[in-house]
C-alpha positions, -999 to +999 in steps of 0.1 A: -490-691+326-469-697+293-477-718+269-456-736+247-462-762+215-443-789+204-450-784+162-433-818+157-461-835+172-488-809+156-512-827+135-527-791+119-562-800+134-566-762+139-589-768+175-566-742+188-568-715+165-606-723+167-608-716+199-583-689+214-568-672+177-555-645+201-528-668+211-527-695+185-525-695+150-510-716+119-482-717+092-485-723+059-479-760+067-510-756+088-489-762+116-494-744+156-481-711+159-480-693+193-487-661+190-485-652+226-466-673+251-479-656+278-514-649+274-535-622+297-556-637+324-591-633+302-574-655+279-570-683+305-598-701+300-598-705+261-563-716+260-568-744+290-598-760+267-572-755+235-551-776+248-577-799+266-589-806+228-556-807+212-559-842+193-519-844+192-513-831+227-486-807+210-497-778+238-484-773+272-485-755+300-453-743+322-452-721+350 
């Protein structure tokens, strides 16, 4: 899994920081930061419902 975040479309919302801050975090601006791009396996399931509740859809998923 690597996850990647368009911080163009990044609304600052924070959802993702709330809910996985071992892979996401935010700038100054208050926008995304990745922190990890490829995130162990026991963070899987945090980072799926980050971007699930992403109000900008900024967060993907690539294989």
């Amino acid at each position: 899994m690597r996850v990647t975040a368009d911080r163009d479309r990044c609304v600052g919302a924070g959802q993702c920081t709330l809910l996985s801050p071992e892979v996401f975090d935010q700038d100054d601006d208050g926008l995304v930061v990745v922190l990890r791009d490829e995130p162990a396996e026991d963070l899987h399931e945090e980072v799926h419902q980050a971007i699930d509740l992403c109000p900008s859809r900024s967060l993907r998923l690539a294989d």
